[in-house]
Rosetta silent file (secondary structure, phi, psi, omega in degrees, C-alpha in Angstrom):
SEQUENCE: XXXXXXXXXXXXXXXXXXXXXXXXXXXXXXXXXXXXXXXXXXXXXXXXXXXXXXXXXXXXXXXXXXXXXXXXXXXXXXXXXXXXXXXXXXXXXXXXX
SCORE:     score description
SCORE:     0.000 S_00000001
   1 L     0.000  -38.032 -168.329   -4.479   -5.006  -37.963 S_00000001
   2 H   -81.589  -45.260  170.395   -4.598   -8.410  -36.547 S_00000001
   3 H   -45.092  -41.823 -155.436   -1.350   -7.913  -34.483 S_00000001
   4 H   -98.079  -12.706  161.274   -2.517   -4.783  -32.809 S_00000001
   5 H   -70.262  -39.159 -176.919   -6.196   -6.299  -31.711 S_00000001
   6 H   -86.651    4.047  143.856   -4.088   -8.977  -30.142 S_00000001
   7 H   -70.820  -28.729  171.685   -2.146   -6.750  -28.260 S_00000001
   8 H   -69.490  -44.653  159.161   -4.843   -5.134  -27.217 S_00000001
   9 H   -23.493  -75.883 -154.104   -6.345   -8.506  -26.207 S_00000001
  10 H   -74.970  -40.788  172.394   -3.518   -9.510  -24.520 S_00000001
  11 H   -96.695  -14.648  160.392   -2.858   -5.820  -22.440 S_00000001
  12 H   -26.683  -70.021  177.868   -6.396   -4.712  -21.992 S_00000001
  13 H   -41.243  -42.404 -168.843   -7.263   -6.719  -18.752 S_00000001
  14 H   -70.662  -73.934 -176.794   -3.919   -5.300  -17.411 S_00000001
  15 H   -22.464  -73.456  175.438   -4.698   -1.332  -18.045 S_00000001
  16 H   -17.772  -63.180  171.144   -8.163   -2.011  -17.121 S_00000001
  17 H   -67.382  -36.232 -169.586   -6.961   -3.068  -13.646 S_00000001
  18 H   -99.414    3.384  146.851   -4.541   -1.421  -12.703 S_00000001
  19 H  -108.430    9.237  140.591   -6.789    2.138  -13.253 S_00000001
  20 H   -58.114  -64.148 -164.941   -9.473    0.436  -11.539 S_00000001
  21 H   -84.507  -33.085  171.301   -7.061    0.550   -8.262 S_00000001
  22 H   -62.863  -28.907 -156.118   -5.587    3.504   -9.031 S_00000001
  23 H   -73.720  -63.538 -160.447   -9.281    5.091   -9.454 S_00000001
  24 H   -73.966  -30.558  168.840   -9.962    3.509   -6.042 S_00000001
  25 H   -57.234  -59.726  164.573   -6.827    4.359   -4.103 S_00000001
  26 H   -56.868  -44.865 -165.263   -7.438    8.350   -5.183 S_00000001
  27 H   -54.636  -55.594 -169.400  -11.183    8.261   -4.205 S_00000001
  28 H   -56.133  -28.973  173.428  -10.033    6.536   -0.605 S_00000001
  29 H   -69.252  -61.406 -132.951   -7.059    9.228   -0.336 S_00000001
  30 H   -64.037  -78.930  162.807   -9.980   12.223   -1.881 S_00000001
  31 H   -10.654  -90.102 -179.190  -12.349   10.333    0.882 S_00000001
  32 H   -47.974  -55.000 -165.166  -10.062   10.486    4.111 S_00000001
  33 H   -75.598  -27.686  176.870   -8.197   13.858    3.594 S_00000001
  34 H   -76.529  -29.492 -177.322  -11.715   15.787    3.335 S_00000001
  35 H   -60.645  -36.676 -169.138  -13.018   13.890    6.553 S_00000001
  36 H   -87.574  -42.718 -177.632   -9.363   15.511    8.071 S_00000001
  37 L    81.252   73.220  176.806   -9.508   18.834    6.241 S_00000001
  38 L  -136.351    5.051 -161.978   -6.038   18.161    4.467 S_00000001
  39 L   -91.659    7.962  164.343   -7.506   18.658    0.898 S_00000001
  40 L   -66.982  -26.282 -144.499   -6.536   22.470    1.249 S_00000001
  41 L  -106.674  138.657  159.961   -2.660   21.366    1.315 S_00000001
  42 L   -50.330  156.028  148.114   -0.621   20.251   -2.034 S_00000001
  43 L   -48.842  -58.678  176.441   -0.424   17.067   -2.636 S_00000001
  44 L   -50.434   -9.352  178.754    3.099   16.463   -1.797 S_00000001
  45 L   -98.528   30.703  179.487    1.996   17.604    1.780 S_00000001
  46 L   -53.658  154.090  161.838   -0.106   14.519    2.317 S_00000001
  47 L   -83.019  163.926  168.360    0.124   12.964    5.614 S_00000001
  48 L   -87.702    9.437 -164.414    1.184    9.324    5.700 S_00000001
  49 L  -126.845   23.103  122.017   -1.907    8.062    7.819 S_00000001
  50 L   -59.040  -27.466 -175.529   -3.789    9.421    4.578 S_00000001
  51 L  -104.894  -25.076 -172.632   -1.825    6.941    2.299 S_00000001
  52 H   -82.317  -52.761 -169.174   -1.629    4.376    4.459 S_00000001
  53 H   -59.021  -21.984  179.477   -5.974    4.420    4.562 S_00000001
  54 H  -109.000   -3.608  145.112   -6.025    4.410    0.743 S_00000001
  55 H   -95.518   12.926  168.406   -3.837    1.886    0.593 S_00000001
  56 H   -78.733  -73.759  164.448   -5.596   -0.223    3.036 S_00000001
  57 H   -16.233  -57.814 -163.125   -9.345    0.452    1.023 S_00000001
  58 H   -95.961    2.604  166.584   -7.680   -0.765   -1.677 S_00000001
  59 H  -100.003   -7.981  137.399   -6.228   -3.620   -0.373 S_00000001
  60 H   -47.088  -70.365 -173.323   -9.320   -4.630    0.976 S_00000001
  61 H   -38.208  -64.906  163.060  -11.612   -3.384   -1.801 S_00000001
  62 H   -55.156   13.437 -127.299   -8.864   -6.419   -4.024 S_00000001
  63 H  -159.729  -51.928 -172.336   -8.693   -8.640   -1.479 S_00000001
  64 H   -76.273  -48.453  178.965  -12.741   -8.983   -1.716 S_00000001
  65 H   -47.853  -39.887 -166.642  -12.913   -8.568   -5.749 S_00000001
  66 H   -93.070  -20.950  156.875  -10.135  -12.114   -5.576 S_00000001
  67 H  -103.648    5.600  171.482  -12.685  -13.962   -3.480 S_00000001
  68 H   -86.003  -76.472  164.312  -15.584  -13.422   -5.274 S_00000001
  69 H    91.864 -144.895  141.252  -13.229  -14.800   -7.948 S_00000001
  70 H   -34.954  -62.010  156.523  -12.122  -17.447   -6.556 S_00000001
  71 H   -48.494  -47.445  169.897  -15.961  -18.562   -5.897 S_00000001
  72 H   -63.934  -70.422  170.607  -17.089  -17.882   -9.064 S_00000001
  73 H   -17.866  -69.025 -153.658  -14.308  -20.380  -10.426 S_00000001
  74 H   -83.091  -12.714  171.396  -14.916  -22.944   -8.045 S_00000001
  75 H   -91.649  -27.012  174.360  -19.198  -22.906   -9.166 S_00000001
  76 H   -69.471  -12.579 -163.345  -18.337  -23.009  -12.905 S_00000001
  77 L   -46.827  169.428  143.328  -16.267  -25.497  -12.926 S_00000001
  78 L   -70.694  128.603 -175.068  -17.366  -28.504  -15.437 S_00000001
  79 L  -106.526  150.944 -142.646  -17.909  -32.208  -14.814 S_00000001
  80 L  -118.965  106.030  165.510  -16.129  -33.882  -16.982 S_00000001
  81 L   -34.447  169.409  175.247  -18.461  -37.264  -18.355 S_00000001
  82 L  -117.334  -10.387  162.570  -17.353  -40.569  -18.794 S_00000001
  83 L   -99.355   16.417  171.270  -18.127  -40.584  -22.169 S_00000001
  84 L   -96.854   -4.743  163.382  -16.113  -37.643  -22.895 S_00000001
  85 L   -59.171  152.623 -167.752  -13.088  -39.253  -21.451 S_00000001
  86 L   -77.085  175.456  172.627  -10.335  -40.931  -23.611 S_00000001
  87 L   -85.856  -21.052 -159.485  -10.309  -45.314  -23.183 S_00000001
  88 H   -86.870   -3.942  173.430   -6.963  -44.944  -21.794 S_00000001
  89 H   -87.642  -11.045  176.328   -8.263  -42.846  -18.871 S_00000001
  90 H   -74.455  -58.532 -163.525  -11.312  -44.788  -18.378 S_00000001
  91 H   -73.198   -5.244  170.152   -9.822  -47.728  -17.459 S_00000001
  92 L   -79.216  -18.018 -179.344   -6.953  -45.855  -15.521 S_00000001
  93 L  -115.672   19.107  168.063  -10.346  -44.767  -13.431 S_00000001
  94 L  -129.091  -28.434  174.348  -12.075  -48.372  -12.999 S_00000001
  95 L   -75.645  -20.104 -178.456   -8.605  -49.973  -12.328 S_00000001
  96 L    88.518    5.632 -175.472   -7.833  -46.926   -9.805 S_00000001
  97 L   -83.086    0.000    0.000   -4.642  -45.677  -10.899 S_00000001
């Protein structure tokens, strides 16, 4: 029982994401080919300027998702006290080393 919640732990984030992009890549194909009038056509008859726009969207769409982030990271960070520091690092940081 314990094994398979920490597999799940541990591959969750991954699934999650990568049908997140997939989700977003079909909408942006779904999205282009009706503006074009191609969604009458199989799939396999896609155009390539149809594929190339949903994989742009979604390299944007990630591209924006990794600097918010990135932002987020850099406001949470923690300041780190001087009385939660060790002695041998205090005095490595009033001697300057």
């Amino acid at each position: 029982m314990v094994s398979s919640l920490i597999s799940v732990e541990r591959s969750g984030p991954i699934t999650l994401g990568i049908s997140f992009i997939s989700m977003l890549f079909i909408q942006a194909m779904l999205t282009v080919a009706s503006h074009r009038h191609v969604t009458a056509s199989s799939p396999a008859e896609i155009r390539i300027d149809v594929l190339a726009t949903g994989f742009d969207f979604v390299f944007v769409a990630v591209f924006a998702v990794s600097l918010a982030v990135v932002a987020l990271a850099f406001l949470s960070r923690d300041e780190v006290h001087a009385e939660n520091l060790g002695e041998e690092t205090i005095e490595a940081a009033v001697v300057g080393v």
